[in-house]
C-alpha positions in Angstrom: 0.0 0.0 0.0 1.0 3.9 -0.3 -0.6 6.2 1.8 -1.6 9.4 0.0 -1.7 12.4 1.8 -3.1 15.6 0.0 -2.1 19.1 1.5 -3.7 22.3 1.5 -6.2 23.3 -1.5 -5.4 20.2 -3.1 -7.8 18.4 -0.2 -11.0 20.6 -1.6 -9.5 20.4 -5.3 -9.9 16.7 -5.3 -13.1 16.5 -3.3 -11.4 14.2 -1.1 -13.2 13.6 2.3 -10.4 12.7 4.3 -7.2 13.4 4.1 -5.0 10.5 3.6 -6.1 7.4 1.1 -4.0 4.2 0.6 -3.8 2.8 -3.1 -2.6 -0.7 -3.3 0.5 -1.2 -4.2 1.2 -1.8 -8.4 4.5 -3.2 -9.9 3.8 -0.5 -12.3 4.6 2.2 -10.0 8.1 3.1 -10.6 8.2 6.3 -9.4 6.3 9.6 -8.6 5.9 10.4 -12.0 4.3 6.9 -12.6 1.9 7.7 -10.1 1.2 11.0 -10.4 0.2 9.3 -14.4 -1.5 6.0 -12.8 -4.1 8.5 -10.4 -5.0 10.9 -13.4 -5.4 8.3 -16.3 -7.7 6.3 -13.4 -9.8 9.5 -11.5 -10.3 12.4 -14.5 -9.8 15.8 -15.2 -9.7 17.3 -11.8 -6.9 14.7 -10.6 -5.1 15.9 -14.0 -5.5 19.1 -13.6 -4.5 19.3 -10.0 -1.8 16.6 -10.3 -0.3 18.6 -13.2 0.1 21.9 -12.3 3.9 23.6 -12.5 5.5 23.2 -9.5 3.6 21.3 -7.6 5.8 19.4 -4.3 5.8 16.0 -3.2 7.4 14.4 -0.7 8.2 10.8 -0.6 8.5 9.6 3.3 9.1 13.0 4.5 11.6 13.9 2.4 10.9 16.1 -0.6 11.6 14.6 -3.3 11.3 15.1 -7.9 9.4 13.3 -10.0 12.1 10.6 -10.7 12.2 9.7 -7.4 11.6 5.7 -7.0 8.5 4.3 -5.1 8.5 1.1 -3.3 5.6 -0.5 -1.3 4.6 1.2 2.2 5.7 4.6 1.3 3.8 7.6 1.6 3.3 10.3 -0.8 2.5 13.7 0.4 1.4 16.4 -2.4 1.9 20.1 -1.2 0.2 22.8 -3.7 2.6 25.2 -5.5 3.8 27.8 -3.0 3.6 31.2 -3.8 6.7 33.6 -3.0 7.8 37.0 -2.6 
């Protein structure tokens, strides 16, 4: 299993009703890329939209991390919205 954890605006983006949501674990997840891919071909538009935007920040077991970064089973994902600087 991952544990996703969605931060901020993404939480009322993705009309999720909790906060964290494990997705079974698939050989096909590579990386964050792959599943960043895997959750927009699978959930729509909004996921795709949200998922996609420039500079959005992940971090892969508190650690932030790029989109190469490898998965492996029991991780957890956090995605952070795009921080706006001055």
């Amino acid at each position: 299993m991952i544990d996703l954890v969605y931060v901020g605006h993404l939480r009322q983006d993705l009309d999720m009703d909790s906060e964290q949501e494990q997705l079974p674990w698939r050989g096909g997840l590579t990386d964050v890329a792959s599943l960043i891919e895997l959750l927009c071909s699978e959930r729509g538009d909004q996921w795709s939209t949200t998922l996609r935007q420039e500079n959005l920040l992940v971090s892969v077991n508190q650690a932030m991390v790029k989109p190469d970064h490898p998965l492996a089973d029991g991780d957890e994902v956090v995605f952070f919205p795009p921080i706006a600087g001055g």
